[in-house]
Structure formats: structure tokens, C-alpha cells
C-alpha positions as CSV (number, residue, x, y, z in Angstrom):
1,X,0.0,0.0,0.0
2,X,0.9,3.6,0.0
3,X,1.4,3.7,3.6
4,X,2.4,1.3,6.7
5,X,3.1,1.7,10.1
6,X,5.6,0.5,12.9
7,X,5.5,0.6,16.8
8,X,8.5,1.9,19.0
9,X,8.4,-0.1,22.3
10,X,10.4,1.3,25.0
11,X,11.1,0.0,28.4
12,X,8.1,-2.0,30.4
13,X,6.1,-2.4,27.3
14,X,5.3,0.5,26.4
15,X,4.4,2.1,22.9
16,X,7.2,5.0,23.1
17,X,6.4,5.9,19.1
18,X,4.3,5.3,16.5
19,X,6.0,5.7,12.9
20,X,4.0,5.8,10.0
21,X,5.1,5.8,6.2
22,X,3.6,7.9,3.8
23,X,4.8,7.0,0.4
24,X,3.0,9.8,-1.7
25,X,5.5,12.5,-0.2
26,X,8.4,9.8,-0.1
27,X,7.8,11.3,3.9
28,X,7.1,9.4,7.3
29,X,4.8,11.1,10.3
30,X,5.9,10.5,13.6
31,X,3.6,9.8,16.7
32,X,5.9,10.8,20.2
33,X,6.7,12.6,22.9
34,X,8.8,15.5,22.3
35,X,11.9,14.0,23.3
36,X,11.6,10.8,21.4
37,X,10.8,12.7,18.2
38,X,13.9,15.1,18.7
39,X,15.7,11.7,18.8
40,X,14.3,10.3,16.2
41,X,14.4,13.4,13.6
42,X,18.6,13.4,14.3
43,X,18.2,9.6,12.7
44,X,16.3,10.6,10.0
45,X,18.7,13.6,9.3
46,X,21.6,11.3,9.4
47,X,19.9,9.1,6.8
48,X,18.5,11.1,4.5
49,X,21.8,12.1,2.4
50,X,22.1,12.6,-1.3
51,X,22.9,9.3,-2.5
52,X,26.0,8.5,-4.4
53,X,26.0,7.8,-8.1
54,X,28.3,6.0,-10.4
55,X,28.6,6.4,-14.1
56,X,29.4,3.4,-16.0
57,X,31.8,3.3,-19.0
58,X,31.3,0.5,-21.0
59,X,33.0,-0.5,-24.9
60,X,31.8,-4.4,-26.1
61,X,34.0,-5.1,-28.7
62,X,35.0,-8.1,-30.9
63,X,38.6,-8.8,-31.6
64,X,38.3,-10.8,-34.6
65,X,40.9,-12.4,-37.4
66,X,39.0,-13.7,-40.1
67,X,40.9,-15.0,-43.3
68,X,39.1,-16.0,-46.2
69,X,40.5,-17.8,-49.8
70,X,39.2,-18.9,-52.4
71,X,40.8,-20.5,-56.1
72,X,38.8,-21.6,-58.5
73,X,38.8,-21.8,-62.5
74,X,35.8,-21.4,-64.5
75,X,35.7,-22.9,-68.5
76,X,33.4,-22.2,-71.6
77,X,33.6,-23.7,-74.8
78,X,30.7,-23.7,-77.9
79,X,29.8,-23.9,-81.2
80,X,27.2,-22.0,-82.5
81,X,26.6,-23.4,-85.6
82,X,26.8,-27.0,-84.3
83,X,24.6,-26.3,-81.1
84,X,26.9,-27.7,-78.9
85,X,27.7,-25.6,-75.9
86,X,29.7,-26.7,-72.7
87,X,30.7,-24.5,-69.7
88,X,32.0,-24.4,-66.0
89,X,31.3,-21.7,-63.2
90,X,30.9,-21.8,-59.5
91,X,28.8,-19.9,-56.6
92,X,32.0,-18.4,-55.1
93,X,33.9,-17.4,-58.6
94,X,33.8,-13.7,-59.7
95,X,33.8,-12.5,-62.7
96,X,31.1,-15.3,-63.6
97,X,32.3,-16.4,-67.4
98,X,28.7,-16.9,-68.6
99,X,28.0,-13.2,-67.9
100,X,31.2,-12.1,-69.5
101,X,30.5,-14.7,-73.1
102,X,27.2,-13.3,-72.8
103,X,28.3,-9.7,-73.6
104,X,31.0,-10.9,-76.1
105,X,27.9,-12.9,-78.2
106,X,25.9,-9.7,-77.6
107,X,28.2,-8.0,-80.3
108,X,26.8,-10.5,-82.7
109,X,23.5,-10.3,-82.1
110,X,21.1,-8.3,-84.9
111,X,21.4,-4.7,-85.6
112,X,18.5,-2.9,-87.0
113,X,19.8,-0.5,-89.9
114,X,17.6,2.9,-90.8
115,X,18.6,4.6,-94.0
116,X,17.5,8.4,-94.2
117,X,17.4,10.6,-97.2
118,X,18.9,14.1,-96.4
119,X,17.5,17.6,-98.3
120,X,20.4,17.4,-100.4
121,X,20.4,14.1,-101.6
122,X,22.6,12.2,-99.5
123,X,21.9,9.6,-97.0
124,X,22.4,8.8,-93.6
125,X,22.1,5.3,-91.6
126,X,21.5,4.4,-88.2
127,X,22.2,0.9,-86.6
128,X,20.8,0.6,-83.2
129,X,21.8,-2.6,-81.4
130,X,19.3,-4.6,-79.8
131,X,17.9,-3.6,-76.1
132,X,18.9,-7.5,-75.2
133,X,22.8,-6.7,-76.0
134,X,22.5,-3.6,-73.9
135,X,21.2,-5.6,-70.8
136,X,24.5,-8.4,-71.2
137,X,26.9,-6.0,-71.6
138,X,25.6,-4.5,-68.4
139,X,25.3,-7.5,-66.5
140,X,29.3,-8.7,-67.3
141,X,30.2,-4.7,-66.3
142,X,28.5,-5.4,-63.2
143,X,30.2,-8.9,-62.6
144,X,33.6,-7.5,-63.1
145,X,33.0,-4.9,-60.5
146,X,31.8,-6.7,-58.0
147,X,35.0,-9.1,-58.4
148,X,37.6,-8.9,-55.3
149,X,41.3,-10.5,-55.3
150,X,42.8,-11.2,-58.5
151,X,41.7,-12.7,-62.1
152,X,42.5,-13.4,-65.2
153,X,41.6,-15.0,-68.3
154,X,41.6,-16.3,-72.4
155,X,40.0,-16.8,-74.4
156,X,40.1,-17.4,-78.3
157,X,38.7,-19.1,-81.4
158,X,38.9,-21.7,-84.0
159,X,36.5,-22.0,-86.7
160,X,33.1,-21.6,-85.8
161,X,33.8,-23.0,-81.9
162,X,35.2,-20.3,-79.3
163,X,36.4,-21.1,-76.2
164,X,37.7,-19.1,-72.6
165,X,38.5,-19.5,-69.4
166,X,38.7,-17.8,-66.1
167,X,40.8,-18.1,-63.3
168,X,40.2,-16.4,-59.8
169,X,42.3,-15.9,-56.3
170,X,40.9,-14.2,-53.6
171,X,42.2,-13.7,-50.0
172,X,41.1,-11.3,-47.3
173,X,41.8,-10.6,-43.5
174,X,39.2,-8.3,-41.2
175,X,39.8,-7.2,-37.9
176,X,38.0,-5.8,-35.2
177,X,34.0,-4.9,-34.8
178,X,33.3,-2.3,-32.3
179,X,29.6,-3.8,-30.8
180,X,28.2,-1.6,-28.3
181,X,29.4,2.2,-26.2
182,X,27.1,2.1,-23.2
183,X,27.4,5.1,-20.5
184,X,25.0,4.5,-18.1
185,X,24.4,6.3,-14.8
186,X,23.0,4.7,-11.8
187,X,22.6,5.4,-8.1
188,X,24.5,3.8,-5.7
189,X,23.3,-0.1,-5.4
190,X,20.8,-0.1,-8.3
191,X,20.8,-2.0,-11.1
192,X,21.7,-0.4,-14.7
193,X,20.4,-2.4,-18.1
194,X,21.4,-1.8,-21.5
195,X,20.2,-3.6,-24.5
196,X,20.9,-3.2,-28.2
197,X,19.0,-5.7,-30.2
198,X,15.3,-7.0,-31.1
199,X,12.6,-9.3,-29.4
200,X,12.0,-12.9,-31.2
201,X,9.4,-15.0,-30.5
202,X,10.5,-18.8,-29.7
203,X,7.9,-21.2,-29.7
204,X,7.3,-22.9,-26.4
205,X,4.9,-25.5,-27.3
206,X,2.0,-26.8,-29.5
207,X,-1.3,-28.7,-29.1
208,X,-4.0,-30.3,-31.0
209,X,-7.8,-30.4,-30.5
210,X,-9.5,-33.6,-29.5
211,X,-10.3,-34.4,-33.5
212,X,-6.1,-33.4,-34.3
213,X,-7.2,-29.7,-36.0
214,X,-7.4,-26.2,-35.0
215,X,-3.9,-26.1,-34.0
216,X,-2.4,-23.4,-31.9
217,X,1.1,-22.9,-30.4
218,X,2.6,-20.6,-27.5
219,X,5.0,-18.3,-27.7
220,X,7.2,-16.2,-25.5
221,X,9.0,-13.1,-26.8
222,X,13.3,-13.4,-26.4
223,X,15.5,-10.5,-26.7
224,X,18.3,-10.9,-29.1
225,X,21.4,-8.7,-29.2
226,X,24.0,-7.0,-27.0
227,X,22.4,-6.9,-23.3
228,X,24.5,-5.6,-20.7
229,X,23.0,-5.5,-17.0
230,X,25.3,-3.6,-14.1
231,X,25.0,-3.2,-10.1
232,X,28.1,-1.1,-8.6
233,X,28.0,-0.3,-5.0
234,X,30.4,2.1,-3.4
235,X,32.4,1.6,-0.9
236,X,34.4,3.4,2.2
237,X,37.0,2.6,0.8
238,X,36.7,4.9,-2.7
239,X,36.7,1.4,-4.8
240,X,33.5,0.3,-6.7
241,X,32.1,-3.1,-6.7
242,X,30.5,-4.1,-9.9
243,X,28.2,-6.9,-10.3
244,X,28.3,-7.2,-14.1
245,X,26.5,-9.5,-16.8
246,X,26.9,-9.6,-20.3
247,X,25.1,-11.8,-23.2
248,X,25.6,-11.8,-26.5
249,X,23.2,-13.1,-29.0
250,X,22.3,-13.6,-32.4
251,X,20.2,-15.9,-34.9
252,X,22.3,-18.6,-36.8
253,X,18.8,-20.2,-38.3
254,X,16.1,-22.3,-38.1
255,X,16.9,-25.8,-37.0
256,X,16.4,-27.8,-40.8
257,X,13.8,-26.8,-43.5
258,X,11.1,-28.8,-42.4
259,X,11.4,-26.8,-38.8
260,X,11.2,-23.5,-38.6
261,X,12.6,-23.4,-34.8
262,X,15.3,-20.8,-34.2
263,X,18.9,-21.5,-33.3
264,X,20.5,-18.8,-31.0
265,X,24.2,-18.0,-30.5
266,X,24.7,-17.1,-27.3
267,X,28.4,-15.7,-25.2
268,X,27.4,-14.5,-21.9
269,X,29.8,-13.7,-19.1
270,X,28.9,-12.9,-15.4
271,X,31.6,-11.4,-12.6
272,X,32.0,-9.2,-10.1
273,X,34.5,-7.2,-9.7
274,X,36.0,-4.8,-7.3
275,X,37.4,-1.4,-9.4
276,X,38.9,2.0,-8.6
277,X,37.0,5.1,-9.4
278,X,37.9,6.1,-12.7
279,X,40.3,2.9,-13.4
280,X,39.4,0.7,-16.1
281,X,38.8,-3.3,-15.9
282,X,39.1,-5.4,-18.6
283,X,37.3,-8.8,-19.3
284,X,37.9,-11.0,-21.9
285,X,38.8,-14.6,-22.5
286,X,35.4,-15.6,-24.5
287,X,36.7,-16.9,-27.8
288,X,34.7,-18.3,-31.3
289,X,36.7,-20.4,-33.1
290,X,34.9,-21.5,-36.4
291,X,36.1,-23.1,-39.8
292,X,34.1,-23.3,-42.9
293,X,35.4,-25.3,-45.8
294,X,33.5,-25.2,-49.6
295,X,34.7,-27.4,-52.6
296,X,32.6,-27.1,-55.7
297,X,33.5,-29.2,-58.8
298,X,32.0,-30.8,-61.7
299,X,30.9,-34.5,-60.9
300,X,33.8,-36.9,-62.8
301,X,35.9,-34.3,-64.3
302,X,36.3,-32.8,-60.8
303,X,37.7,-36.3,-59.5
304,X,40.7,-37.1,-62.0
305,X,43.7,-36.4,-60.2
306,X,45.8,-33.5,-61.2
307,X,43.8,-32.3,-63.7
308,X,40.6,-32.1,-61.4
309,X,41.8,-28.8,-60.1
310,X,41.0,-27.2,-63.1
311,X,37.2,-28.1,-62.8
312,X,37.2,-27.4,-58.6
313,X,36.5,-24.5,-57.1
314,X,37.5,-24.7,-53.6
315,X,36.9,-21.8,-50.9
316,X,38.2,-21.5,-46.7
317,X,36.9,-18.8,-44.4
318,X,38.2,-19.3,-40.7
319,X,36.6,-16.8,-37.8
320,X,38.1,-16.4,-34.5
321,X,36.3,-14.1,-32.4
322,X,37.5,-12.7,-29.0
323,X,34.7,-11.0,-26.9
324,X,36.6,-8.1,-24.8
325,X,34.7,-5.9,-22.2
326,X,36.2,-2.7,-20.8
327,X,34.9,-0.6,-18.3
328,X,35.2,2.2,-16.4
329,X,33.0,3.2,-13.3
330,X,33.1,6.9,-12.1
331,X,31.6,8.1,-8.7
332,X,29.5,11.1,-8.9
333,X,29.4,12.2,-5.0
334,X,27.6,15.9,-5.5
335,X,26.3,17.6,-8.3
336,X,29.2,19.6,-8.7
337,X,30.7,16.1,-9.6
338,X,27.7,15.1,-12.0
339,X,27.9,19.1,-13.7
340,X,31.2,18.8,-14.2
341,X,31.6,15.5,-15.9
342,X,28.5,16.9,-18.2
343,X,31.1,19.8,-19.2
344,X,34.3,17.5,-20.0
345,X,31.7,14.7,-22.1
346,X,29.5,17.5,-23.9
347,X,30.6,20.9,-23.1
């Protein structure tokens, strides 16, 4: 309720004061004698203190070396007359060779001629290329910019049957991936929360009717993302304990196609930790080691030995992840202390 009460008993048994709470006015009334009250209005005094605050410095980051390669050769070879046509390409090859033979057959393609007779007797012709040579000359552009590493390539031809090939070499490194900058301020022994991310819903279970239709399923709504929950308490002493928690989540996927259930990554840490004002802690130690190997090849050819190489295309990407927390707590005593850090962060 918005008010209780509590009995002070002195000596013999009896009622000495009668304290009574008023929440609304975040007061209390006292019921006394005069001198009790004096006595008790010096422990109230004593107690009712600005409380201490503590700003909390937090960066989340991800200390990551990630290497990727890929090698692959991609083969076309055709003869228009004859019909016969025969190529090689692969999901993780760029430039894609179909794309680039399609813009060098564009060049052949019809051309419509206009001739025009001037005023003064001569003529004038126009050959405007068809709007389907436009669109594969664009499209090879396109896959040649969006190719990374190195490539190159030949092609040639001999009678009425052409022929190229592609060959591709890509490596790459990334580094770090600053997740999250939380400054949070929170009274002395309260609890701060901080969360960047989305709600999910995760099925919790399913039923059937008596005659197996009108099914229905509950839910229950899950945040996902960068959650970061801190309690510091001051001490006597000038240090700061924080009670810290951190989790960090994200969707891989559903379980398999026929289940749409959600798979969750999840790192969460949980410490406390004792800190000086203003000194910075650091946490780390949570490491994602992961390894993903892709080999492409055309069934048969892709087998011989030696020569299979030259209808593989193989690609590695290795991730290893180190979760690192630093943080900072500050004590804001007085206002004075809380106006003056406003000045130094945004002044």
C-alpha cells in the first residue's frame, strides 16, 4: 500500500512511538513525545543524504581475425553453328564467365539499320543494337566490378567454336568490430540495463484439438542482441564493486527446413569485480573459433587427379572471435561532480 506503520516499544512495554510511512510524499509522520521525536528526527537527518551515483563506462567489442580464400577456374567452350555448348562456373567465382561470353555474343546479335534521305540528296544510316545486347553488356560490367582479389583469363577461337577460361584468387583478412558504447548512470546499489537488439518469439509448445485440427502454439517473446545489465556499490574505501552480466546473442537459423525453430548464439559472461573510481577493468577470454570449408567441382571431371583442379573451385573462411569488455565506473558524489563530468563529455 501507500502507507504502513511500525510501533516503537520502550522499556516495560510501552508504545514509546508510532511511525508511520507515507509513500505519496516519499515522507514518514511520527507519533511521540517531544523528546523521542527530537531523537528520532537526528536519525532521520543522518539518513536522509544525497545518495551517491556511479557512471558506467562501458566498450563491447570483438577482436576478430578472419581470413578467407578462395581459387577456382571457371571454362566455356561452344559452337554456335553446331549447337553444342559446354561451360564451367561456381557460386563463389567472380567474374562469372557466362556473364562475360554473354556480352561478347551480344556484339553479334542483330542490328537494325535505318537509312534516311537528307535535303540534299545524300543519306544517312542508323544501326541501333538490340535492347537485349545492352542488358549483357551490363550485367558482365557489373560482374567485373563486384569481383575482389585477383583474375584473369583467355579466351580465343577456331573455326566456328570459341572457347575461354577464367581463373580467380581471392584472399582477405578483417579485424575488429566495435559492438556496443554504453554510459549509463546509476545510483549507488541499483541495477543499470542496457540492451541493443530485437525481441524474437520462440515457440514454447503446440497442441492439437481432440479431433487433431485447429492447431495453436505458445510463444514467448526473447530478446536478441547486445544486453549488458550492471550493479556497482560504493564503498568506504573509494573502490566500486560491480556486479556485471553480459550476453551476446544472435540468430544462426532455423533448425532444418522442415522446422522452422530458431537456433540462438549465445556468449554471456557474469563477474564481479572490485574497481577503482575512474580505473578501467578489462574482461575478456570468450573466444569463437569456427572453420568453414567449400569445394565445388563438376561430378567426374572434378575427381581425376591433377587435372581435377581445373574443374574445382574450392573456398576457406576461418573466424576467431574474442569477446573483450572494458569498463570504467566513475563516482559522482555531489552535483558539482555530475555538472562537471556533463562539461568535460558534452561541453
Amino acid at each position: 500500500g501507500g502507507s504502513g506503520q511500525a510501533a516503537i516499544t520502550a522499556a516495560g512495554g510501552k508504545t514509546a512511538a508510532v511511525v508511520t510511512r507515507f509513500a505519496g510524499a516519499n515522507a514518514i509522520v511520527i507519533a511521540a513525545p517531544a523528546d523521542i521525536q527530537r531523537q528520532l528526527a537526528e536519525v532521520v537527518r543522518q539518513l536522509d543524504t544525497r545518495r551517491e551515483q556511479v557512471l558506467v563506462e562501458a566498450i563491447v567489442a570483438e577482436v576478430s581475425d578472419t581470413t578467407a580464400k578462395t581459387l577456382g577456374a571457371q571454362f566455356i567452350v561452344g559452337d554456335p553453328s553446331g549447337g553444342a555448348f559446354g561451360a564451367s562456373t561456381f557460386s563463389n567465382s567472380a567474374p562469372n564467365i557466362l556473364q562475360i561470353a554473354g556480352a561478347i555474343g551480344a556484339t553479334q546479335l542483330n542490328t537494325s539499320s535505318t537509312t534516311t534521305q537528307n535535303t540534299d540528296g545524300s543519306t544517312t544510316t542508323t544501326n541501333t543494337t538490340s535492347s537485349a545486347a545492352d542488358t549483357l553488356q551490363q550485367s558482365a560490367i557489373s560482374s567485373i566490378l563486384a569481383a575482389t582479389g585477383g583474375f584473369g583469363g583467355f579466351g580465343g577461337k577456331i573455326g566456328s567454336t570459341f572457347f575461354g577460361a577464367i581463373i580467380n584468387a581471392v584472399k582477405s583478412d578483417s579485424q575488429s568490430n566495435l559492438l556496443q558504447v554504453p554510459h549509463l548512470v546509476t545510483l549507488d546499489n541499483q541495477e543499470a540495463h542496457s540492451l541493443v537488439g530485437q525481441e524474437i518469439p520462440i515457440t514454447t509448445g503446440r497442441a492439437l484439438s481432440n479431433n487433431f485440427d485447429n492447431a495453436f502454439q505458445t510463444t514467448q517473446r526473447q530478446n536478441v542482441g547486445i544486453e549488458l545489465t550492471v550493479r556497482p556499490q560504493v564503498n568506504s574505501s573509494g573502490t566500486v564493486k560491480l556486479n556485471l552480466r553480459l550476453e551476446v546473442s544472435s540468430i544462426a537459423g532455423p533448425v532444418s527446413s522442415d522446422n522452422s525453430d530458431l537456433i540462438l548464439n549465445k556468449r554471456e559472461v557474469e563477474t564481479v569485480r572490485t574497481v577503482d573510481d575512474g580505473q578501467i577493468a578489462v574482461i575478456s577470454g570468450l573466444l569463437d573459433d569456427n572453420e568453414r570449408r567449400t569445394i565445388e567441382k563438376i561430378p567426374l571431371l572434378g575427381d581425376l587427379p591433377v587435372l581435377g583442379h581445373l574443374f574445382t573451385s574450392k573456398a576457406k573462411q576461418r573466424a576467431k572471435t574474442n569477446l573483450m569488455i572494458f569498463i570504467r565506473p566513475t563516482i559522482l558524489r555531489t552535483a558539482e561532480d555530475s555538472r562537471r563530468l556533463t562539461e568535460q563529455r558534452y561541453g
